[in-house]
C-alpha positions in Angstrom: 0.0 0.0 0.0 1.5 3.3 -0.8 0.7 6.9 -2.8 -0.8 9.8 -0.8 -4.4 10.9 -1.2 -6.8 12.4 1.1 -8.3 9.5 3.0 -5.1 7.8 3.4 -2.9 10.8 4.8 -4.6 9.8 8.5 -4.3 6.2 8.1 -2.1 4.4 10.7 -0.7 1.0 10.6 -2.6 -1.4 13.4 -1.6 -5.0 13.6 -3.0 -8.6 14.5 -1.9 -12.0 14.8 -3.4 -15.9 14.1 -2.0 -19.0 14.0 2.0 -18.0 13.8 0.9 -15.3 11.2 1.5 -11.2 11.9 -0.7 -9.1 9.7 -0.3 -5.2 9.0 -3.9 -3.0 8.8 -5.0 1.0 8.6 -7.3 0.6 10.9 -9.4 -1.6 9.4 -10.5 -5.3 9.2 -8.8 -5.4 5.7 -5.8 -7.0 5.4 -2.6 -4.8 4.1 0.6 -7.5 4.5 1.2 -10.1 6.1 4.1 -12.6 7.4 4.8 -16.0 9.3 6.9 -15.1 12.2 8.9 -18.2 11.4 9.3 -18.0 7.7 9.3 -14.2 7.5 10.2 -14.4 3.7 7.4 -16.4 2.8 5.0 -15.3 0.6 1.9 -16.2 3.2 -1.1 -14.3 0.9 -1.4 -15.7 -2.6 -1.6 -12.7 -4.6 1.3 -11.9 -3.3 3.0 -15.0 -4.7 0.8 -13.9 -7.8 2.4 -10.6 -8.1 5.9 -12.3 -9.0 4.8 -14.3 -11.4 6.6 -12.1 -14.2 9.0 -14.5 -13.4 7.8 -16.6 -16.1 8.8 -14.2 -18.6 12.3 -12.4 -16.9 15.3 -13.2 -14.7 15.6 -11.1 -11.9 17.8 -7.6 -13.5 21.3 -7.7 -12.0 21.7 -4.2 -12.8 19.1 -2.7 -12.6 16.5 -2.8 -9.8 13.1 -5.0 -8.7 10.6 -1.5 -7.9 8.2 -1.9 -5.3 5.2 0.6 -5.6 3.8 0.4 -2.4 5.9 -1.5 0.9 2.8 -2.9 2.5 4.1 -5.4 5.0 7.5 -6.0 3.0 6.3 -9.3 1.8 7.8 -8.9 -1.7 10.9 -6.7 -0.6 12.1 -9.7 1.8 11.4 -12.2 -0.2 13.4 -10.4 -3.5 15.9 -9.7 -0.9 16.6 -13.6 -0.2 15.8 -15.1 -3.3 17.3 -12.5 -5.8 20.9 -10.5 -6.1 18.5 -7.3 -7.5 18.7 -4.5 -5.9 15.2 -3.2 -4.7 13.5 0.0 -5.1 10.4 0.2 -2.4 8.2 3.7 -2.7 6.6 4.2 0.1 4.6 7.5 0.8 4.3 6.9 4.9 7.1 6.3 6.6 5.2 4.7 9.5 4.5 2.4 7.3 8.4 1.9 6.8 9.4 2.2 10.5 6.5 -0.8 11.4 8.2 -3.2 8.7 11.4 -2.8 10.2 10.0 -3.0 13.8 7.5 -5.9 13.2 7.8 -7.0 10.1 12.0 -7.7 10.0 12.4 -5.5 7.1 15.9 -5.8 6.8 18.4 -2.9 6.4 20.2 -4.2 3.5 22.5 -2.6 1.2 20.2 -3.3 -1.6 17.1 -2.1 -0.3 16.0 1.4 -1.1 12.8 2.9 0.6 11.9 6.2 -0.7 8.7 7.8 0.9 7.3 9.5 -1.8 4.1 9.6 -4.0 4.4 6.6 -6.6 2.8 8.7 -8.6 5.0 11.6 -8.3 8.4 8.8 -8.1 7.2 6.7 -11.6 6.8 10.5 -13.5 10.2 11.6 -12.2 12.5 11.1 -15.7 15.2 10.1 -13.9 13.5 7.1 -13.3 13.0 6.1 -16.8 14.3 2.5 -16.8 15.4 2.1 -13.5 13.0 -1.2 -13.1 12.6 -3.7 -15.8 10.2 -5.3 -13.3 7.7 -3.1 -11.1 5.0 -4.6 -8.8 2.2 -2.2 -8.3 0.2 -2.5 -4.8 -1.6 0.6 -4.2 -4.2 0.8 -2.0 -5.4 2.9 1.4 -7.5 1.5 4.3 -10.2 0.9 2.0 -8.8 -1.6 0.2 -11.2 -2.0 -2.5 -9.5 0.3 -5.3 -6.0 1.2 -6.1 -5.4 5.0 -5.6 -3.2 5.7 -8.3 -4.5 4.3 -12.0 -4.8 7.2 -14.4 -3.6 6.2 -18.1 -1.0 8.7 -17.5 0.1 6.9 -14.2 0.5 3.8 -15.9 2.3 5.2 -18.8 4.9 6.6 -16.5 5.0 2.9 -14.9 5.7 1.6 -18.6 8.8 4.4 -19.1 10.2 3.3 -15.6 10.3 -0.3 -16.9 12.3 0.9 -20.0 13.0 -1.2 -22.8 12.4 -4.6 -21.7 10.4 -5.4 -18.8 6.9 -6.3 -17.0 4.4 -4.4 -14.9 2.5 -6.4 -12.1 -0.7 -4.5 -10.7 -3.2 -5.9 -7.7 -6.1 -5.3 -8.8 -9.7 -6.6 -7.1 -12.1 -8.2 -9.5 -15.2 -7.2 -7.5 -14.6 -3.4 -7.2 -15.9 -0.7 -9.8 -12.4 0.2 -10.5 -11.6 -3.1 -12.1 -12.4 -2.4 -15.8 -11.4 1.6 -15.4 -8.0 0.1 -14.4 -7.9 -2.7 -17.6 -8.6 0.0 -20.2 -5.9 2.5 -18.9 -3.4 -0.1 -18.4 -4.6 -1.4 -22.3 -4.2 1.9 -23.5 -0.8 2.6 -21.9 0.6 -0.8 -22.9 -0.9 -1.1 -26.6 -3.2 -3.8 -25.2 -0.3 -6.3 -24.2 -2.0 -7.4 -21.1 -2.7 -10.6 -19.6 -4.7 -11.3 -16.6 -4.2 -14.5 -13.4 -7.0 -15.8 -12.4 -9.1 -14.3 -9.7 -7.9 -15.5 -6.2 -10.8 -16.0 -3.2 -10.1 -12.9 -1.6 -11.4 -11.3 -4.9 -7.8 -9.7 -5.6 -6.3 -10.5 -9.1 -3.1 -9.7 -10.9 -2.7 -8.0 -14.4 0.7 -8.5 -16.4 1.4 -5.7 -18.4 4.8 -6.0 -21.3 7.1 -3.6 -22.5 9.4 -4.0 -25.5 9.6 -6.1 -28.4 6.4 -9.1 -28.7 6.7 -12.1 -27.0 5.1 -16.0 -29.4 5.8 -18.6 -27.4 3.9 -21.9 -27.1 2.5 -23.1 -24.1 5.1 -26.0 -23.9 7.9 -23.3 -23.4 6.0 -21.6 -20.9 5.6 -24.6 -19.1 8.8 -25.7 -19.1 10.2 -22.0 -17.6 7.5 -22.5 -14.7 8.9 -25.4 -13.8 12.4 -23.4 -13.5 11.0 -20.8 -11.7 8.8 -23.7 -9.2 12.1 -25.5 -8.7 14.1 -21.8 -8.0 11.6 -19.8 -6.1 9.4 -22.2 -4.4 6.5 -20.2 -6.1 3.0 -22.1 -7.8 4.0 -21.1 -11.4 3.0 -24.6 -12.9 -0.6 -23.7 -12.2 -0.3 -19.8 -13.7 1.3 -21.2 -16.3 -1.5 -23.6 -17.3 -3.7 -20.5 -16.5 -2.1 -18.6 -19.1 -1.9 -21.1 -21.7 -6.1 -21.1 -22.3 -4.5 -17.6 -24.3 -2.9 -19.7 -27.0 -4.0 -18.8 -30.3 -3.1 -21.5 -33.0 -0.5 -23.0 -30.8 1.2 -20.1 -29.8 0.9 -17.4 -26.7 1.8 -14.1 -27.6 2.3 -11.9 -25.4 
């Protein structure tokens, strides 16, 4: 969760815990992040998991850097951290948010991690930016949690210029909100329609892949043969998004 509007400005980060788990709130019974005290870099909510599967497409960058558009609990910084030599870029507009992570959440000062507190909005349209990320996860929401606060057309095109030549976009979106198709025609229209969207999880969240650079035909076996990579590497379902993705085939061949 991260990018300043007026609801959120007052929002401060509660917590709870069940069954071994630690979960970050605003205030609210909706759930922001979460983590297993004992496995603190496991990826406990599935869209989480979800939100990396650009995997199946990209190696982690070496050098350049994994961005993080809203910290939330830290789930995905701590996992990149352990499982990836990328650094990571984590914008962050409240910086209680940042201090909890690190007291609660064992957000770990590491050498790659960079947390700037800042609007995502205002950090994707800085030019200075322009393909810093090849990859960019995109979780923005306030204590609401029903629609992401930043996804203008102009928004995501600045996402597409951070990604630079080569690279994927992840976005939580939630199926059952009125945002949902406002969000798949601006991220259509600011990615030439090269989207492709995970199946809907039970909590009603679901994750859109958005590409950059040249197109991607590949047939399904391919794709299923780099999930089992990434399943082996990472620990992550991507057998089962892969097989999700492959219903896209047209005459043999996914293009992406």
């Amino acid at each position: 969760m991260s990018a300043r509007n007026a609801s959120a400005i007052s929002d401060s980060p509660t917590l709870s815990e069940a069954d071994g788990i630690r979960y970050l709130h605003f205030g609210t019974e909706w759930i922001q992040g979460a983590m297993r005290i004992k496995a603190p870099a496991e990826l406990v909510l599935e869209y989480t998991a979800q939100m990396m599967a650009w995997l199946l497409f990209l190696d982690p960058p070496e050098d350049e850097s994994i961005g993080l558009l809203g910290l939330g609990a830290g789930s995905l910084a701590r996992f990149c951290l352990k499982h990836t030599r990328s650094p990571v870029d984590a914008v962050e507009w409240n910086p209680q948010v940042t201090a909890v992570c690190q007291m609660f959440f064992r957000l770990p000062a590491a050498p790659r991690l960079a947390v700037h507190h800042d609007d995502a909005a205002a950090w994707v349209a800085d030019r200075r930016h322009a393909g810093r990320c090849p990859v960019l996860m995109v979780d923005l929401y306030d204590a609401s949690a029903r629609g992401p606060v930043r996804d203008s057309v102009a928004f995501y095109r600045d996402c597409r210029r951070v990604l630079g030549e080569v690279g994927v976009l992840s976005v939580n979106l939630f199926g059952r909100h009125e945002s949902f198709d406002r969000n798949i025609e601006n991220l259509r229209q600011a990615f030439d329609d090269r989207l492709v969207l995970l199946p809907e999880i039970d909590a009603g969240n679901q994750i859109v892949l958005a590409f950059s650079g040249p197109p991607l035909a590949i047939t399904p076996a391919q794709l299923l043969a780099r999930a089992e990579t990434v399943e082996s590497r990472y620990g992550l379902p991507a057998r089962r998004w892969a097989r999700s993705l492959t219903r896209h085939a047209v005459d043999g061949v996914l293009h992406f």
